[in-house]
C-alpha positions in Angstrom: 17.1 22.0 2.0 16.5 18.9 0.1 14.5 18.6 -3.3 12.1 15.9 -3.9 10.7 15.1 -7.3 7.6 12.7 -7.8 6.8 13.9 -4.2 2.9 13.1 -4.3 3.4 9.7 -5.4 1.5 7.8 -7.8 1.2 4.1 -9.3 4.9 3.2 -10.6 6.4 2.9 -7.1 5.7 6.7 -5.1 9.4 6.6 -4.2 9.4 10.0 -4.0 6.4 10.1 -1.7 8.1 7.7 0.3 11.5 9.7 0.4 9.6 13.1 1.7 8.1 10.6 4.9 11.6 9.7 5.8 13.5 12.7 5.6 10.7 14.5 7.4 10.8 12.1 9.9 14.3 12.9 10.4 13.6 16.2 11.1 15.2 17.7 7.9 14.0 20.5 5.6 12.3 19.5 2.2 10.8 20.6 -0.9 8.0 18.6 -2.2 8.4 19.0 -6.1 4.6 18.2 -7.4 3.0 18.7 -11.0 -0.6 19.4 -9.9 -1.8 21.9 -6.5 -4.3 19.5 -5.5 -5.0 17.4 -2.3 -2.0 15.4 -2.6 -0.1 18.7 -2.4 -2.1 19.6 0.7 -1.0 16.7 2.7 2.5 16.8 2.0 2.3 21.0 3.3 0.4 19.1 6.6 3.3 17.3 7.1 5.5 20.3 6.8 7.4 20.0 3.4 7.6 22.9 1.1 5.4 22.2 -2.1 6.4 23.8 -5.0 4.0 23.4 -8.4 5.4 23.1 -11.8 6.9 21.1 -14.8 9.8 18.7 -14.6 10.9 19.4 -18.1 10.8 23.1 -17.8 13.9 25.0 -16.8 11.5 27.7 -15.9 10.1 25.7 -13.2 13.1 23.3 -12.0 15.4 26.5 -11.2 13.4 28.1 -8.5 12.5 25.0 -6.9 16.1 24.1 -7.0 17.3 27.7 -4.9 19.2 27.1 -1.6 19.1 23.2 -2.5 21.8 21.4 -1.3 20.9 17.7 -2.3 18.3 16.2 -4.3 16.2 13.6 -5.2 15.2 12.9 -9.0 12.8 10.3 -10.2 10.4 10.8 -13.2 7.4 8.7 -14.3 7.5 6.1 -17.2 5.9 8.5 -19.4 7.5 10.3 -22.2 10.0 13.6 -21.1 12.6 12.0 -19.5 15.7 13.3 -20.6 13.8 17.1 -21.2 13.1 16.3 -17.4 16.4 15.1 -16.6 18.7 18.0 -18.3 16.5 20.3 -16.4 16.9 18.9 -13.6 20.6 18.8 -14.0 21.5 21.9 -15.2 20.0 23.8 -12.7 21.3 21.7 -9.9 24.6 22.8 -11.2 24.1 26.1 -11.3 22.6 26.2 -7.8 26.2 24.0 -7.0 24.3 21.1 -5.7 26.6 18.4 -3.7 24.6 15.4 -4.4 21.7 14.2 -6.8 20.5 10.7 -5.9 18.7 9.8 -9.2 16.3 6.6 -10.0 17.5 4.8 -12.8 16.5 0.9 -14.1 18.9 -2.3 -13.1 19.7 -2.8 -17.0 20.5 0.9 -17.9 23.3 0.8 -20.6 23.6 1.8 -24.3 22.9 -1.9 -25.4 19.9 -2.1 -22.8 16.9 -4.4 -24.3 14.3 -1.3 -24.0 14.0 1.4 -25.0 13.9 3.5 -21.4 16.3 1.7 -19.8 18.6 3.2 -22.8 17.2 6.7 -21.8 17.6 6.1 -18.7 21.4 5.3 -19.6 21.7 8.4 -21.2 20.0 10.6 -18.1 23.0 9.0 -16.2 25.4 10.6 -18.6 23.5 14.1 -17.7 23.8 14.0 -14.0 27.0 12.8 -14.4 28.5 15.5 -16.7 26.8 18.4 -14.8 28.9 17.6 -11.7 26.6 17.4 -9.1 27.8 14.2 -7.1 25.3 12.0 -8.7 23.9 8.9 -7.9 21.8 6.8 -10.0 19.8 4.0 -8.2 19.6 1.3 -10.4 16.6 -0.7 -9.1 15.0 -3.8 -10.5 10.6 -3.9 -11.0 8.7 -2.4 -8.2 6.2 -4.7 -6.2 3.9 -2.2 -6.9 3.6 -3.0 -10.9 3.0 -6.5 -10.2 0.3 -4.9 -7.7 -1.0 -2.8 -10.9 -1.8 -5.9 -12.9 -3.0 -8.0 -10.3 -5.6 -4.9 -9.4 -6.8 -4.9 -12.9 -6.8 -8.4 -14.1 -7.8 -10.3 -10.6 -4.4 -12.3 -11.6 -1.3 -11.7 -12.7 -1.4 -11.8 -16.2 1.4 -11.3 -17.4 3.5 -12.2 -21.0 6.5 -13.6 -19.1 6.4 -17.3 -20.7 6.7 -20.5 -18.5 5.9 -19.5 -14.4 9.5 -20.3 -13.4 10.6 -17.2 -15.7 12.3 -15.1 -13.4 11.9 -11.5 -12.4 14.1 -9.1 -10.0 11.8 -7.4 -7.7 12.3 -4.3 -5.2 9.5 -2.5 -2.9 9.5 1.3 -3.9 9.8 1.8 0.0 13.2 0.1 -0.4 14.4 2.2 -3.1 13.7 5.0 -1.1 15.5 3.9 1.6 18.3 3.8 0.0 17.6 7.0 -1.2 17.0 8.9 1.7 20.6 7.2 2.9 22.1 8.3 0.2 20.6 12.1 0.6 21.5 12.0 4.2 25.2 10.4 4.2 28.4 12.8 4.0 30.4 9.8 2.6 31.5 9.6 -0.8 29.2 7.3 -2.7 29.8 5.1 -5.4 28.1 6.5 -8.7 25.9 3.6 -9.4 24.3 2.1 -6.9 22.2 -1.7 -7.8 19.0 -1.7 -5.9 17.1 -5.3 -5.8 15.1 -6.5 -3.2 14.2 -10.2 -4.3 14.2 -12.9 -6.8 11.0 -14.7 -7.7 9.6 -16.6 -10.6 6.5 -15.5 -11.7 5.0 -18.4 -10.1 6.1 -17.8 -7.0 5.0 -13.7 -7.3 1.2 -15.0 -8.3 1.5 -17.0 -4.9 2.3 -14.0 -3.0 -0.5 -12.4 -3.9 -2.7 -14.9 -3.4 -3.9 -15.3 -7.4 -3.3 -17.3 -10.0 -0.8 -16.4 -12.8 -1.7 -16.7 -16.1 1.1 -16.0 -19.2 -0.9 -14.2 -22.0 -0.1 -13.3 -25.5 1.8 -10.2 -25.9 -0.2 -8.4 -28.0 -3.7 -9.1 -25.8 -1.2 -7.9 -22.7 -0.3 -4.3 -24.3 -4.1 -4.0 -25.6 -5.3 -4.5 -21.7 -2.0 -2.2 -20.6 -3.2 0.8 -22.8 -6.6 0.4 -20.9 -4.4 0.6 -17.7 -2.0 2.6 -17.8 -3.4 4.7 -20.6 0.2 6.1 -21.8 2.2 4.9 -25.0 5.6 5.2 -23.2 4.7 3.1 -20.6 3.2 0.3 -22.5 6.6 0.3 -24.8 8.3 0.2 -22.1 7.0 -3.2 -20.2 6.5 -4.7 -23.1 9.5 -4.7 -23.8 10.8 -5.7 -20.5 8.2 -8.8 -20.0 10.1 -10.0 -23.7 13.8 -9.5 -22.3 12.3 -11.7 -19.0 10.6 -14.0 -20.6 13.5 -15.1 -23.3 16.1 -15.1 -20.0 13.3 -17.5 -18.4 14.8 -19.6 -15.6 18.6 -18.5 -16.8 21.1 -16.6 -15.0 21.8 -13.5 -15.3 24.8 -11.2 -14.1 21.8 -8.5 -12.4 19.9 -11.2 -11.1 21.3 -10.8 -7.3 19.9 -9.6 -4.2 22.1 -6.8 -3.5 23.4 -5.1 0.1 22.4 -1.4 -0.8 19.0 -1.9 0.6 20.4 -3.1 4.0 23.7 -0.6 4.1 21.7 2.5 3.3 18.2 1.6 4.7 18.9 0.6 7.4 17.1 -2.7 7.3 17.1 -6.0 4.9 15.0 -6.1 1.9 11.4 -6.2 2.1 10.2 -9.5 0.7 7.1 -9.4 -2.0 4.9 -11.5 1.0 5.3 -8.8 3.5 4.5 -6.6 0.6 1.5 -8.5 0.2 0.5 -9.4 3.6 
C-alpha cells in the first residue's frame, strides 16, 4: 500500500493527483490522502484508490491513514502548516516502519535559502531525514502551472521578475511526479536529494509560450493582485520572495540553474518543455 498526500490536486502543481494516475495505472494499491470528502474524493474512489479524509498536521489523522503503508508520497500546499504537517507525517511513518518517503521539497532548500519556505522546507528535510524512513526530497524548480495561474488572472504574465531575459527554472508538476512515482516504485537505493528541473526560460521566452505578452510590474501592485488570487498570506510571502531572488540573479548563472536527468531516469521520458505545456 502506497500513501498519497495532496491526492485531489489543486492549483500549485496537483503532483499528488498526478502520482495517484500513475501508480494506479501500474496496477498498485493506493491511498488517496484528501482534506475535504467532496467530488474530487469521489473520482479518485472511481478510479479505485482508497480515500481517506483528514488533516495533514494532525497526528490523529496521519496515523491511520499511514497503517499497512509501506511507501509514501508527501507534498503540502504553500499555505501555512508545513512542518506541523511534515512531523506528522514523519513520525507516524516511523512508527508504521515505512521503507521510503519520497517528499516535495523546493530547488533552493537550505538554511541560507532566500525565502522564507524554501528554509522550511530545509528544515522538513531534516524531519524525514531524522525519522528514518528512507526519505527522499524532490527538490524541484517553479511549476508551469504557477506561470499558468498568473497568466489565467492577469491575461499576461505579469510578473515582478525585472528585465524579460531574467531567468527562471521551470518543471511541469506531471514531471515531478514522475519522478516520484519512480522513486515510490524502484527497490534501489536512492540518493537523498533528488534536483528536479524541467527547463530554463527567460521570462520572455515563458510569455511567448503562452501566447501573451509579459509585462514586469512593481512588486507591491504584484502581491496586492496575488492576495486577490491566491487569497493566502503564506503563499503571497512566499513568491514574492522568490520573483526578488530571480529577478536580482537576472540573466546570471546560477549553480541550480541546470536541466537535470532525474526527470528522464525516473520518468521514464525527457522533460516536458513549457510549449508542450502550453500547446
Amino acid at each position: 500500500m502506497i500513501l498519497v498526500t495532496g491526492a485531489a490536486g489543486g492549483l500549485q502543481g496537483s503532483t499528488g493527483r498526478h502520482v495517484v494516475d500513475l501508480l494506479l495505472e501500474r496496477g498498485e494499491a493506493v491511498r488517496a490522502f484528501v482534506r475535504s470528502d467532496d467530488q474530487r474524493a469521489a473520482e479518485l474512489r472511481k478510479l479505485g484508490a482508497e480515500v481517506v479524509v483528514g488533516d495533514l498536521r494532525e497526528i490523529s489523522s496521519v496515523r491511520p491513514a499511514m497503517r499497512g503503508v509501506t511507501r509514501a508520497f508527501f507534498t503540502y500546499p504553500v499555505t501555512a502548516g508545513l512542518l506541523d504537517a511534515a512531523a506528522a507525517f514523519a513520525a507516524a511513518a516511523r512508527e508504521e516502519g515505512v521503507a521510503r518517503v519520497v517528499e516535495v521539497s523546493q530547488l533552493d532548500a537550505s538554511p541560507e535559502a532566500a525565502t522564507p519556505r524554501m528554509r522550511r522546507h530545509w528544515v522538513a528535510e531534516q524531519v524525514f531525514d531524522w525519522a528514518g524512513v528512507g526519505a527522499v526530497h524532490l527538490r524541484a524548480g517553479v511549476f508551469f502551472e504557477n506561470l499558468a495561474v498568473v497568466v489565467a488572472a492577469a491575461g499576461r504574465l505579469a510578473l515582478p521578475l525585472g528585465a524579460p531575459d531574467t531567468w527562471i527554472p521551470l518543471v511541469a508538476g506531471q514531471d515531478v511526479a514522475r519522478v516520484g512515482a519512480g522513486l515510490l516504485l524502484d527497490p534501489a537505493p536512492a540518493d537523498p536529494v533528488c534536483l528536479v528541473n524541467g527547463q530554463m526560460a527567460t521570462v520572455g521566452e515563458a510569455a511567448e509560450a503562452f501566447g501573451v505578452e509579459y509585462a514586469d510590474v512593481p512588486p507591491e501592485a504584484w502581491a496586492a493582485r496575488a492576495m486577490e488570487v491566491y487569497g493566502d498570506e503564506v503563499a503571497v510571502e512566499h513568491l514574492s520572495h522568490l520573483w526578488a531572488l530571480f529577478r536580482f540573479i537576472g540573466h546570471g548563472d546560477h549553480p541550480l540553474y541546470r536541466v537535470t536527468e532525474s526527470i528522464e531516469r525516473y520518468g521514464g521520458r525527457p522533460p516536458m518543455t513549457l510549449r508542450e505545456f502550453t500547446g
